[in-house]
N, C-alpha and C positions, 0 to 999 in steps of 0.2 A: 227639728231644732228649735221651730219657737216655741212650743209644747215643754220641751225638756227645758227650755232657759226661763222661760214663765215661772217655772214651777221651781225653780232651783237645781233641775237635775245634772245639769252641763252649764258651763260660761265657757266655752272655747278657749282660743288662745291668749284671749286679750283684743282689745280694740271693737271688739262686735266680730272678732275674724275667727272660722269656725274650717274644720278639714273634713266634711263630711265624705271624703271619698279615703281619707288620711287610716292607714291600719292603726291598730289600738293596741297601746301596750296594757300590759298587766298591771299596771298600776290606776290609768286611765279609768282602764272596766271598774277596780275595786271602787274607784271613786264615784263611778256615775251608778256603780248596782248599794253603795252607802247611801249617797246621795236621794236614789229610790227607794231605798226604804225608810229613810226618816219623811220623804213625802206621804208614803205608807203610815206613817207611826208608827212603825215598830221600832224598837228599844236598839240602837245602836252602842250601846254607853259601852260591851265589853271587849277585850284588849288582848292580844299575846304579843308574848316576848319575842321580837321576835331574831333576839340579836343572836339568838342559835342558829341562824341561815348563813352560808360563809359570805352572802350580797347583800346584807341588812346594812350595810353603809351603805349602798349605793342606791336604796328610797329615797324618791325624794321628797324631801319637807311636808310639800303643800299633799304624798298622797300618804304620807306613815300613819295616820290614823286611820284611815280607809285601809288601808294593807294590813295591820294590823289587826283591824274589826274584820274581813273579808278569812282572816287567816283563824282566826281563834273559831271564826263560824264553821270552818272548815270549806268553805265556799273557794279560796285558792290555798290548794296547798303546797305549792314547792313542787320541784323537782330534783331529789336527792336532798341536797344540803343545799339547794338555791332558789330563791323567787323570781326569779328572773323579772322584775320589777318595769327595768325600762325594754322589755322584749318584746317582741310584738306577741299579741293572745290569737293563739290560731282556732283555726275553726271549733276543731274537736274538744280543746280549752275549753274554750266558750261554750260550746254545748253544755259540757259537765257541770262548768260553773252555773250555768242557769237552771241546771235541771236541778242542782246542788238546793242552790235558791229556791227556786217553789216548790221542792220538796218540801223546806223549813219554812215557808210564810204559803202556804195553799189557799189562802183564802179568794 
């Protein structure tokens, strides 16, 4: 946690107050694997639509452009017709999405 807050990849809840034991939704992760890659330098700047999901209301604010960026890279893609945004990201998620990941940035 001080590693990732150093560096900008996480600020927790607010206050200095952090859930390290806390499950991660899907919005969360896009944020903190965006978050590492602009630590990376890599070009975060592209975007999808991503109001064709029937739960694209229910992003929230602070992660629509990490969901966004995370969704056009292909890195989360929905399930069916939903992001499931505030869901919790299960194991097997996670794997995909990271393998997704350093598939596109290997260096």
């Amino acid at each position: 946690v001080t590693w990732a807050t150093a560096n900008k990849i996480v600020s927790g809840y607010g206050n200095g107050k952090f859930g390290p034991n806390d499950s991660i939704t899907r919005e969360q992760m896009a944020l903190i694997l965006m978050n590492y890659a602009k630590f990376k330098g890599y070009d975060v700047s592209a975007r999808a639509v991503l109001s064709g999901f029937d739960d694209a209301a229910s992003v929230s604010g602070w992660a629509l452009d990490a969901l966004s960026w995370a969704n056009t890279k292909g890195f989360i893609q929905g399930s069916g017709n939903k992001l499931m945004p505030g869901g919790n990201a299960e194991r097997c998620q996670v794997a995909a999405i990271l393998q997704r990941f350093a598939g596109m940035y290997n260096d």
